[in-house]
N, CA, C and O of each residue as an XYZ file, in Angstrom:
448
protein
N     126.069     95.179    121.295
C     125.802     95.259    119.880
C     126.845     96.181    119.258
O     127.137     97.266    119.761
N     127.430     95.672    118.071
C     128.295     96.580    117.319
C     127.927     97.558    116.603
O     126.896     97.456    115.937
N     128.900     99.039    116.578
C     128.135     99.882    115.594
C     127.779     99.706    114.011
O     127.505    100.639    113.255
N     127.840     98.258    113.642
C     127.470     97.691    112.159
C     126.567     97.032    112.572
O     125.684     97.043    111.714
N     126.229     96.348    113.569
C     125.089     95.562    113.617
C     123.848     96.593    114.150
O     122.675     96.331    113.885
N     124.244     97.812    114.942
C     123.359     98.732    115.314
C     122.678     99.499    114.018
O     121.540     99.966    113.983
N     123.650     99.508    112.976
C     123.036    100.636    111.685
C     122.659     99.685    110.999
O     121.654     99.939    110.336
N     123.108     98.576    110.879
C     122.160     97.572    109.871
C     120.363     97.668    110.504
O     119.436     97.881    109.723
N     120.180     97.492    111.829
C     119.284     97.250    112.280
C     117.933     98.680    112.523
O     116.733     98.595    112.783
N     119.133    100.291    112.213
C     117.904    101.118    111.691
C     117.838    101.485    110.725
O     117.278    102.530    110.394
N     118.792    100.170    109.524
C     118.758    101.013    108.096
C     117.203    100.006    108.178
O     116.373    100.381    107.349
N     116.896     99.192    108.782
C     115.752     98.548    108.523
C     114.328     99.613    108.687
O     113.519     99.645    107.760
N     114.163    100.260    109.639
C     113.447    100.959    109.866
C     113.750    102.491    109.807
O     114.802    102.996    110.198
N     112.674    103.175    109.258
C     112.936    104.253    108.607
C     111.999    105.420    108.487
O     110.960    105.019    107.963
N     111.947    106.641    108.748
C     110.748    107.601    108.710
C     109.522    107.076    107.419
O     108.375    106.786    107.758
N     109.904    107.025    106.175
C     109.473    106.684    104.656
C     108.688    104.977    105.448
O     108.041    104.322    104.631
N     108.717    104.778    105.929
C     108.514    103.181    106.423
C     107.355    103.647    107.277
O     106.188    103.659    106.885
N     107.849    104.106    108.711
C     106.890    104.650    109.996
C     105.625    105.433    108.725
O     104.476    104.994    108.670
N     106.052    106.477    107.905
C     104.840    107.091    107.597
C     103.988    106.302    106.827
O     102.765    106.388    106.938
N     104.593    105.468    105.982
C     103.674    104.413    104.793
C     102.760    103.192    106.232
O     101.555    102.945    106.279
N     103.435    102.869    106.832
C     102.415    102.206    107.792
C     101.563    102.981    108.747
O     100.563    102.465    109.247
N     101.847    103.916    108.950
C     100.732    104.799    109.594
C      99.615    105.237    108.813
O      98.441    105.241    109.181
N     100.207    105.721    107.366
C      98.662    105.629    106.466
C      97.916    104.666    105.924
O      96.760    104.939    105.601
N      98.391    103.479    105.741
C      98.195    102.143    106.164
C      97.087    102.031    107.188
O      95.889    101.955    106.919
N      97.649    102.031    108.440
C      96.829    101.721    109.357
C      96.068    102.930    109.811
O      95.284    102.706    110.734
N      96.127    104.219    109.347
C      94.961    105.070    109.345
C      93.416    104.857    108.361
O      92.227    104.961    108.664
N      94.186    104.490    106.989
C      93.345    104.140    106.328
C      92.111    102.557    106.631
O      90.880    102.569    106.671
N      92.854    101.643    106.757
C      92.267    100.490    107.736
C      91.365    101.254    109.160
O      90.152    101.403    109.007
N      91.839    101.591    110.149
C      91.096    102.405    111.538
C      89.871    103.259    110.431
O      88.688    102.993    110.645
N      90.152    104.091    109.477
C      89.030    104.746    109.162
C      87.938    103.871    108.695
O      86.924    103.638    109.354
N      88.218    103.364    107.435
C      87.300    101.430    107.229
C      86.369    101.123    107.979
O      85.144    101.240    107.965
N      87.283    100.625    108.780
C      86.245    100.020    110.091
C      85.514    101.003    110.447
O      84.349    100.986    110.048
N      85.899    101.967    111.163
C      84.995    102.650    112.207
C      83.578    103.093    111.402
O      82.472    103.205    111.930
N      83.928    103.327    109.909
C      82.539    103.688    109.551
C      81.825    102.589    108.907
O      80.680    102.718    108.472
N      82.592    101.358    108.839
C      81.639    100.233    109.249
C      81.104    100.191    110.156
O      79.878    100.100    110.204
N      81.829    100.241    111.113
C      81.185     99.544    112.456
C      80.088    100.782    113.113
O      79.170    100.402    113.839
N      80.258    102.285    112.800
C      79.465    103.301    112.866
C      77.872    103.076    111.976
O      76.699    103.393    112.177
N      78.490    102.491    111.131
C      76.928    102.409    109.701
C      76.280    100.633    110.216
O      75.085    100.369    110.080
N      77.033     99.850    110.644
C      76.458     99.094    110.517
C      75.232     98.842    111.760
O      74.313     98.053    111.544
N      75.321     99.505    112.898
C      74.129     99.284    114.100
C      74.592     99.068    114.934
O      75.724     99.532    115.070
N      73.885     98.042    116.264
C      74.115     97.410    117.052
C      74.254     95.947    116.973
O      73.748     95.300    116.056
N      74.866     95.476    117.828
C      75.265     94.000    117.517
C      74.069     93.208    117.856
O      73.043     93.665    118.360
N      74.290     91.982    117.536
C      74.011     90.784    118.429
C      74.249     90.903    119.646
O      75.403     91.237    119.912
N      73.080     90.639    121.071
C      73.460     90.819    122.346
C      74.134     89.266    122.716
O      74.544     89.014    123.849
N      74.162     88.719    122.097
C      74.869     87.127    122.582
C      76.527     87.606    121.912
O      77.268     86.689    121.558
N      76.857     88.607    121.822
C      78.148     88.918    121.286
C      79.176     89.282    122.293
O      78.605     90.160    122.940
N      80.122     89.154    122.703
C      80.522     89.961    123.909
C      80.550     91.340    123.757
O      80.424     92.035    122.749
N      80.808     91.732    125.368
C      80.548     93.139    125.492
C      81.176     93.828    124.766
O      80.474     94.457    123.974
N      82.604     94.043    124.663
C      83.590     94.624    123.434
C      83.993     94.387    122.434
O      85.009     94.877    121.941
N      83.131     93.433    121.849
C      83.354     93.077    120.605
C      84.115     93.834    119.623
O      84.912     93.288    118.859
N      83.865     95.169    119.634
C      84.039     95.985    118.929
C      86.089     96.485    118.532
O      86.752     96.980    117.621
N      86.305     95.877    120.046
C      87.515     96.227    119.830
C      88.401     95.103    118.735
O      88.737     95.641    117.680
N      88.662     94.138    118.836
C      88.978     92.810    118.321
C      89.449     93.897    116.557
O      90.579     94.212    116.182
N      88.126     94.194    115.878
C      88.149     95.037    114.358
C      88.882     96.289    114.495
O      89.522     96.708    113.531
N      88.852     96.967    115.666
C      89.798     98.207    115.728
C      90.970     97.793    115.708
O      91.784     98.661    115.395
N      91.498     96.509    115.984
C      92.708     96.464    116.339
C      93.471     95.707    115.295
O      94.614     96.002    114.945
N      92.777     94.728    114.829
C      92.770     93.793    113.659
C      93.661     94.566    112.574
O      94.867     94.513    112.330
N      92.180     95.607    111.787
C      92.399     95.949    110.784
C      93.209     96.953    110.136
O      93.654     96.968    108.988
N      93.353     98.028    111.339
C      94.503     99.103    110.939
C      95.770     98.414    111.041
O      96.425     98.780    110.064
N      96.635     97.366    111.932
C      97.207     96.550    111.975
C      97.501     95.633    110.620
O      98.689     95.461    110.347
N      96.778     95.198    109.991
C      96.760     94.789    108.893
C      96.856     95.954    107.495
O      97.348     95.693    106.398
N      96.373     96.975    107.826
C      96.468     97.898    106.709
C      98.068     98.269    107.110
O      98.946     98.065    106.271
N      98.387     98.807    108.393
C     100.101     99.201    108.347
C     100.514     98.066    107.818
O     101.454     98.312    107.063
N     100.245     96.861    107.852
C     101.492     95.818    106.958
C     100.943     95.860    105.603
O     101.667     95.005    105.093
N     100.296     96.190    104.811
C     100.035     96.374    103.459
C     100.946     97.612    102.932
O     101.587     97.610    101.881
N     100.859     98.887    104.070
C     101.424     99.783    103.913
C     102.842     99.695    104.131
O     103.416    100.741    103.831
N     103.599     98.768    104.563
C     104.727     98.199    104.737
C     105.389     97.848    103.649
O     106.533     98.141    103.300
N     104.439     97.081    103.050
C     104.889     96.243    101.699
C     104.889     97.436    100.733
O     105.940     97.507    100.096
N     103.784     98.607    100.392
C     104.102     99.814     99.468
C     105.489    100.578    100.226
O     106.056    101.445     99.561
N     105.805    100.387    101.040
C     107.537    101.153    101.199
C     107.890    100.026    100.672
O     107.128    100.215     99.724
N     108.425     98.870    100.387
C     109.252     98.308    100.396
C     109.085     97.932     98.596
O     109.982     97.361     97.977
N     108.176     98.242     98.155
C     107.974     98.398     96.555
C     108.755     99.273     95.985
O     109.010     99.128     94.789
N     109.233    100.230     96.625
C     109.701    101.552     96.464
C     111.201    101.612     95.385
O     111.408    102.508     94.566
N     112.167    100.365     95.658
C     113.111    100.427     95.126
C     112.428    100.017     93.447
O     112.780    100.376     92.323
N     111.569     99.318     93.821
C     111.086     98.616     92.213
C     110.370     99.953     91.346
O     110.644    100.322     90.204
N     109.453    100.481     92.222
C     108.856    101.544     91.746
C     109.610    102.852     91.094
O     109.180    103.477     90.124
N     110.899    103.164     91.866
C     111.955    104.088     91.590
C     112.603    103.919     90.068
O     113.172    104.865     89.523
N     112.438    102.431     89.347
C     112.916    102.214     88.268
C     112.206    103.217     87.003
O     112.726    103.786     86.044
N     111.067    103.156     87.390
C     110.754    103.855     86.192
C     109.240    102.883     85.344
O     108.775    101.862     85.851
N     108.845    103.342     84.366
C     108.604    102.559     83.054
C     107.061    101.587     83.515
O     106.194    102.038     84.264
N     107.015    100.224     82.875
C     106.702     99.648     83.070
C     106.434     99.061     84.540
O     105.367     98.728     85.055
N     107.832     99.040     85.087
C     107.925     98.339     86.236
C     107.517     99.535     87.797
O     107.532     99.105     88.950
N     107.255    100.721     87.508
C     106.570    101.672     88.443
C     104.977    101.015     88.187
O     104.410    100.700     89.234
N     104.235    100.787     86.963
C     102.935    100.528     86.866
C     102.883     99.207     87.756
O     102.205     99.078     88.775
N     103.695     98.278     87.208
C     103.516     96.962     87.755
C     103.768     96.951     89.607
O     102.997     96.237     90.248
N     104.873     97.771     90.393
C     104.564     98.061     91.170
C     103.241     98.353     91.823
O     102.561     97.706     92.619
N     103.049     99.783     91.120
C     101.764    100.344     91.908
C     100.314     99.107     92.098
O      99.671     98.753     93.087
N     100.263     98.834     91.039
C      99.376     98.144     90.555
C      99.124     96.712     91.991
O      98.090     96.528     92.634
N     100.476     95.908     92.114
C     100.684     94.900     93.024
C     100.811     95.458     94.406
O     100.570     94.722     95.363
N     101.144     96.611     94.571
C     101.113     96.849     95.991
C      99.628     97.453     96.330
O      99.302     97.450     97.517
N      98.767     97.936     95.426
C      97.247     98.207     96.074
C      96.643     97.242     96.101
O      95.705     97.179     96.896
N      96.918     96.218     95.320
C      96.243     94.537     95.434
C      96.559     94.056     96.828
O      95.709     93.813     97.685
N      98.083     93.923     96.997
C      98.422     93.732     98.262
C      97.585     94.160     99.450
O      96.980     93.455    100.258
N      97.717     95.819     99.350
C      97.052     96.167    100.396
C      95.959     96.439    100.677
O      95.708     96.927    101.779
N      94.733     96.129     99.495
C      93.633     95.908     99.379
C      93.491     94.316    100.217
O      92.579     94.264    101.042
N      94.069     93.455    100.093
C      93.917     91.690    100.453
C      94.468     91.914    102.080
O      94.082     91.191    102.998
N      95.332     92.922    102.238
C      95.442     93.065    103.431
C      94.220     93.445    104.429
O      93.869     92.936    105.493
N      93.716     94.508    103.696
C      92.728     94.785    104.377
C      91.526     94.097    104.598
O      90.901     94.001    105.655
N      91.180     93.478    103.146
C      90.342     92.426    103.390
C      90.344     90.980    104.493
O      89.302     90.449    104.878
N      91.986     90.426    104.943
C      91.910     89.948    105.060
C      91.758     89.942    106.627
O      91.613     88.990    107.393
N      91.858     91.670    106.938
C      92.128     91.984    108.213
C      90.714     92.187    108.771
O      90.419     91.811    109.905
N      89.992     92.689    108.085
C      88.317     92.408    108.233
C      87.651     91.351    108.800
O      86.773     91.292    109.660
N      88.606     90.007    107.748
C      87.878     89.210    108.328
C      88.254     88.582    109.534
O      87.418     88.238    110.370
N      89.298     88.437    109.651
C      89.619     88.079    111.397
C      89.311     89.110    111.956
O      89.340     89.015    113.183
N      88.940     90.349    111.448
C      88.923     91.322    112.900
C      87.271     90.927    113.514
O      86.894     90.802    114.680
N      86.390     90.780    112.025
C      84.804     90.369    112.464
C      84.560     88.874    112.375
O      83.486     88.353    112.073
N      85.663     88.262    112.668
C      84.771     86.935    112.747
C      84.707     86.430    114.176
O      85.503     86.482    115.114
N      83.355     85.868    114.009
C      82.642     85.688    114.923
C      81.553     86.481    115.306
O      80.667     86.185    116.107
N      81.714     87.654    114.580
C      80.076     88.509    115.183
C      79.772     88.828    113.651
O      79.486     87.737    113.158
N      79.695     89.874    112.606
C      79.492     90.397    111.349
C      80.065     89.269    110.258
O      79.519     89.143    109.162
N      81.518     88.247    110.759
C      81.493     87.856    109.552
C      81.462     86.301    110.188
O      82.332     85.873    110.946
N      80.260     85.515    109.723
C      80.164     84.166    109.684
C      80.274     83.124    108.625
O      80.132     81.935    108.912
């Protein structure tokens, strides 16, 4: 690999990146767990670890919501209007992320 194809490839990834998907997927891991803490015990026709499938799902899905708020960042940096319209589309984003990570993470046991 060349040293241009090597720096292209960690201008991709970036501390500002690693931390927005880690709160991402902290925020998702927290979600769940006090779902899955509040909501009881399962169905015994459920498998035994069910539980993991939503741990893994959904913080996973929240770091890529949180992905997409770094990558808003150049739009957001403008200023004005277009910082609101940012913010605004990237918590939608990562709200649908999360939602959507829910539901594959519980389907089949909580979400039918």
């Amino acid at each position: 690999m060349t040293t241009e194809k090597a720096n292209n490839v960690l201008s991709f990834f970036s501390y500002t990146m690693l931390k927005a998907t880690l709160v991402g997927g902290t925020i998702g891991l927290g979600l769940i767990l006090l779902f899955l803490l509040s909501a009881g015990a399962g169905d015994p026709a459920w498998p035994k670890y069910w539980q993991v499938k939503p741990l893994l799902v959904v913080p996973i899905a929240g770091g890529l919501g949180g992905i997409f708020y770094h990558y808003m960042n150049d739009v957001r940096s403008r200023g004005g209007w277009q910082r609101i319209a940012a913010d605004i589309l990237s918590l939608v984003v990562f709200l649908f992320c999360l939602w959507i990570g829910s539901v594959l993470g519980l389907n089949g046991t909580y979400w039918n």
